[in-house]
N, C-alpha and C positions, 0 to 999 in steps of 0.2 A: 344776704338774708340768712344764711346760716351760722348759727346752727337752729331748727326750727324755734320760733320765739315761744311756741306751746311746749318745746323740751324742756325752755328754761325753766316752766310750769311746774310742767308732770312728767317730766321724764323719769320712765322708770325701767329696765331691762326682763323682759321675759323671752328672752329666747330659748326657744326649741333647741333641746339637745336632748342627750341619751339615744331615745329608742327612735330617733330620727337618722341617726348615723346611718344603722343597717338599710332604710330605704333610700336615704341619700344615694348611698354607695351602688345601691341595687340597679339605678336608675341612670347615674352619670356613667353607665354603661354604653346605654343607646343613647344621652342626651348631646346636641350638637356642641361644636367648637366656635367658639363665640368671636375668635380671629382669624377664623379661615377666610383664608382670599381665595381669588379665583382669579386676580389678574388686569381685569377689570377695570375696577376704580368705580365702579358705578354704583351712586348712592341711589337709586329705588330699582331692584330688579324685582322680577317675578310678577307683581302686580295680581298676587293671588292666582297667575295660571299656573298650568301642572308642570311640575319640573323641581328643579333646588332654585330656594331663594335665599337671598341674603341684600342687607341693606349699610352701607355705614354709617355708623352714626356717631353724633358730637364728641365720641370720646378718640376718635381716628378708627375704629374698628369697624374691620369686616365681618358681619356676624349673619352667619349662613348657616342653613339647615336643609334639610332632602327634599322638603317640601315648604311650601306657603303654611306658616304657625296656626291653629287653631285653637288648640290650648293654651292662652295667651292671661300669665297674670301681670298686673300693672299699679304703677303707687295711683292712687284714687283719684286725685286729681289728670291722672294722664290718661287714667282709663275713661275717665270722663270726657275728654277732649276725644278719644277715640269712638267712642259709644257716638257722640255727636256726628262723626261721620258714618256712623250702620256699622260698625266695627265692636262686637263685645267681650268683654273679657270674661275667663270661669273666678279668678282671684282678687281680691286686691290686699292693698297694705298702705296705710296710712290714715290718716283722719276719715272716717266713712260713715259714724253711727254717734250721733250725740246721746248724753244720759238718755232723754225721754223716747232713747229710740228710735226719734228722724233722722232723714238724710243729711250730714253734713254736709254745708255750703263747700267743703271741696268734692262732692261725689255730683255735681251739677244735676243735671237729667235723669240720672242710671236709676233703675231700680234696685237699689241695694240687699232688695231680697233674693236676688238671683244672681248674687256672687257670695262666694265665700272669702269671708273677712282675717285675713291671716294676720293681722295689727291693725290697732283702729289709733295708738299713741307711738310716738316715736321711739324708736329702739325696740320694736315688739314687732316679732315676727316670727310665726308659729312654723318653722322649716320642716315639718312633719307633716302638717299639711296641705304646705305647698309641697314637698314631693308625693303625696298622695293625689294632686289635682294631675300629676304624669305631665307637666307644663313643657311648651312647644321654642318658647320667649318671654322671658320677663322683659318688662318697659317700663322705665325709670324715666325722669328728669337729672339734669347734671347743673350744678353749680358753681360749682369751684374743683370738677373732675375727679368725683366719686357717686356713686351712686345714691342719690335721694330717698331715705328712709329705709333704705339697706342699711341692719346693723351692723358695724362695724366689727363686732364679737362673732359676729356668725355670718360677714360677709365671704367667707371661702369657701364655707359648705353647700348657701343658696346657688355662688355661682355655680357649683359641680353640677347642678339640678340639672339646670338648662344656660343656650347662650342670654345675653342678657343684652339690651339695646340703650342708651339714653342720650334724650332732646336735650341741648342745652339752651337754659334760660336765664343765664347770669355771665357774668364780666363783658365781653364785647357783645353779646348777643343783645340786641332788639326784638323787640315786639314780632314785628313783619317778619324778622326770620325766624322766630322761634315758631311761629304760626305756619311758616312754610313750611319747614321742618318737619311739623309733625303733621302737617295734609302729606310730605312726601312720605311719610310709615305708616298715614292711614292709609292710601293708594296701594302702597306695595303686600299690603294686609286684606286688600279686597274694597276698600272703598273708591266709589265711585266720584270721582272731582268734580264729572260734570253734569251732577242730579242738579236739580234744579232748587233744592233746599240749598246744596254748598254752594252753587255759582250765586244765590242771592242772599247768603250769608256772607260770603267775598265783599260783595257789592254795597252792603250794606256795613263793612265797617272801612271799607276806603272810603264813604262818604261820611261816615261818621268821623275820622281822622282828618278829612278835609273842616269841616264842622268847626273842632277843636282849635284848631289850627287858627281859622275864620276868630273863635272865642277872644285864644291871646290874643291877636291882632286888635279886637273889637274893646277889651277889658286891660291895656295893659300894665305892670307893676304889679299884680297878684302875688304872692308871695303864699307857694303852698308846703305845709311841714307836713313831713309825713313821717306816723309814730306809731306806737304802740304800750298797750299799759301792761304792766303785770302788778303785783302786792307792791313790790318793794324797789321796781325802777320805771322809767320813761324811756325809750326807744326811742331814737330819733334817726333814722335812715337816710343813705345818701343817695342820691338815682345814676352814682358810677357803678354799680354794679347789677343792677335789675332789669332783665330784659323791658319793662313794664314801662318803669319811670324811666329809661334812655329813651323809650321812647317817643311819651310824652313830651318830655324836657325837647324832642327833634322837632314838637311841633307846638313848641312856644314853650311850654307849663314854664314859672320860674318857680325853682324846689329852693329851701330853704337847704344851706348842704353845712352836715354839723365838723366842727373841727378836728375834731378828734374820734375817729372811729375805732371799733374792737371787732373780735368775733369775724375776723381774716378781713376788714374795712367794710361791712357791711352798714353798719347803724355806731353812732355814741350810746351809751346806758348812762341816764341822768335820773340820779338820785331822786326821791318828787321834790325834793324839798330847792332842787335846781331845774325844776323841769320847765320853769318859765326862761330859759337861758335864751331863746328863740324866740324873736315873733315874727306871728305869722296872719295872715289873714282867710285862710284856708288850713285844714286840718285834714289830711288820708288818713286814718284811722283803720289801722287791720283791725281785718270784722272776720279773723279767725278764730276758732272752738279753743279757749282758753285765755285768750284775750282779754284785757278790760273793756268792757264795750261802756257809751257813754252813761246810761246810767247808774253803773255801777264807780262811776268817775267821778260822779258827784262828789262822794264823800275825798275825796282828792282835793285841795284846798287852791294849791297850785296850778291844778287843770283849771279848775271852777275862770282864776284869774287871767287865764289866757285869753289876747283879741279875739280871736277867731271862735274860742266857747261860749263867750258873752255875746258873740254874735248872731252863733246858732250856726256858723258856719264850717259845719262839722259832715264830712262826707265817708262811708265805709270804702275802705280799702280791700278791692280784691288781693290780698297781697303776693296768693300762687293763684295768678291764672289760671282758669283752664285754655290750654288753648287751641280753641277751635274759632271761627269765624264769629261763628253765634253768639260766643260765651265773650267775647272779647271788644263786640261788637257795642254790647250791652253796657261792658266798662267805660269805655268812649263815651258813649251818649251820658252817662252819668256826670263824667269828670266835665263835660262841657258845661252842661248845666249848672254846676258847682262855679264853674270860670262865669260863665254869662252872668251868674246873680248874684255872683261875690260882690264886696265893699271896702275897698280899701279900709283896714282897721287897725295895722302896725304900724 
C-alpha cells in the first residue's frame, strides 16, 4: 500500500527545521536508545510497572527506556488502536482532522482535541513540536521496514527525539498478528488484556472471522477488486502484501489479483480510461480522506460501467486498519455482509 494513496494526492512537504534543531539537540540528550537490549529477547516487558522497559518490535529492535513511556506520540491510526485499549497519546502525525474540522476516519474513537496534531498530510511533521511534547516513544506502523508517515527528510532528527517502536502490517504479516502485536504494546504500555471490553472485543471478532469464513463457503465464486480512485488513475491492489486482505483471502475472500504491480508490488495504477481491465462482482473501495469515494465517481465513465457499480455492489474499504479488536471487528462484520448479499455479476 505504500506509498500513502492520499500522498499521491496531496502530498506536500512541510517539515520542521531551523529553530527545531537547538531543541532537538537539547533533548536527544536524555532521550532513550531505541536498540538497547538487555539480553533478553523478550518482546512485552514492563507492562507499565516500575522499572526500565523496553519492547521489540517488527523492525527487530529492542527499544528500551528507564521507565514505562507516558509521553507517548503515535501515527493516528495507531494511536487509535492504542486509545482503544485505555492507552493515550500527547501527539499524533498523520491523517487526524478533515477540512470541516472532524475526526478523520483514521483517528477511530480519540478525541482529537486533546492531542496535538504534528501532521495531519503525509510528509508533514512539525519536529519542533514534537520535541516540545519532551516525548517518552514514538509508535509507528511498518510496511515495507520504515517508518509510516515519518518523513523521510527529517526522519534522523525525529529519531534523535526519542526511541521509536513499529507494528508491522504489510508483507507476511496478517491480520491476527498485527492485532496481537499491538494488544502486546498496549499491555506493556499499561493496558489491561483482561478488562472485560478487550476480552469481548477478542471474542467478538473471532466470531466474526468465523462468520466470514461461514460467507465464502455459503456464496462461493465472489470475485472482490479492491481499488481506489484518484483524478487521473484507478488503483487496483493485490492482498500479497496487506496484513488486512492476507487475511481475508485466509478465510475464503477471492481478490481479484492485478498483473502487474508498482509502488514496491502494492496495487497496479490503471489509467480510467482502462480501469474496467477487471471484473468483479464486489468492489473495497478505500474510504480514505483524499480518495474518490463513489459519488464523486460518478462522473468516471469507466467506473459507472463496472459489474459490481451497476450493481450497487460497492463496499468502503478500511484500507489502514486500526488495529484493535473493536475497530477490526467491525471491518469483518462488514465485508460478510458484502459476501452474504453479493450476486454473481462478472
Amino acid at each position: 500500500m505504500p506509498k500513502s494513496r492520499s500522498s499521491l494526492l496531496t502530498r506536500r512537504g512541510l517539515i520542521a527545521a531551523g529553530g527545531a534543531l537547538g531543541l532537538v539537540a537539547a533533548l536527544t540528550a536524555c532521550g532513550g536508545n531505541d536498540s538497547a537490549k538487555d539480553g533478553s529477547g523478550s518482546k512485552d516487558k514492563g507492562s507499565a510497572a516500575s522499572g526500565p522497559w523496553s519492547f521489540k518490535d517488527d523492525l527487530g529492535k529492542e527499544v528500551s527506556v528507564k521507565s514505562t513511556p507516558k509521553n507517548i506520540v503515535a501515527f493516528t491510526g495507531t494511536a487509535a488502536a492504542l486509545y482503544d485499549y485505555g492507552v493515550n497519546v500527547k501527539g499524533v502525525f498523520g491523517p487526524t482532522k478533515t477540512a470541516d474540522g472532524k475526526a478523520d476516519v483514521q483517528a477511530g474513537s480519540m478525541d482529537i482535541s486533546k492531542v496535538e496534531i504534528l501532521g495531519n498530510v503525509y510528509d508533514e511533521f512539525n519536529v519542533e513540536k514534537y520535541a516540545a511534547l519532551q516525548p517518552d516513544l514514538l509508535v509507528t506502523n511498518t510496511w515495507d521496514g520504515t517508518y509510516w508517515y515519518v518523513p523521510e527528510a527529517s526522519k534522523d532528527k525525529i529519531l534523535k527525539v526519542a526511541p521509536a517502536a513499529a507494528i508491522g502490517v504489510g508483507g507476511d504479516v496478517t491480520m491476527d498478528k498485527a492485532l496481537a502485536r499491538t494488544a502486546d504494546l498496549a499491555k506493556s504500555l499499561g493496558a489491561d488484556l483482561n478488562a472485560k471490553k478487550t476480552v469481548d472485543a477478542k471474542a467478538r471478532f473471532e466470531a466474526a472471522s468465523a462468520k466470514l469464513r461461514e460467507a465464502t463457503k455459503a456464496n462461493p465464486g465472489i470475485k472482490v477488486l479492491v481499488g481506489s480512485g484518484s483524478a487521473d488513475l484507478f488503483y487496483v491492489s493485490t492482498p500479497a502484501t496487506s496484513a488486512d486482505l492476507k487475511y481475508f483471502q485466509s478465510l475464503g475472500v477471492e481478490f481479484v489479483v492485478p498483473e502487474k504491480t508498482q509502488e514496491g508490488g502494492f496495487f497496479e495504477s490503471l489509467s480510467w480510461e482502462n480501469a474496467g481491465k477487471y471484473k468483479a462482482d464486489v468492489v473495497l473501495l478505500d474510504n480514505r480522506t483524499g480518495t474518490l469515494q463513489p459519488e464523486q465517481l460518478k462522473a468516471k465513465p469507466t467506473w459507472a460501467e463496472m459489474p459490481a457499480v451497476k450493481a450497487g455492489q460497492i463496499t468502503p474499504r478500511v484500507t489502514e486498519p486500526i488495529y484493535s479488536y473493536e475497530k477490526c471487528a467491525l471491518i469483518l462484520e462488514e465485508l460478510t455482509k458484502s459476501i452474504q448479499n453479493a450476486k454473481k455479476v462478472s
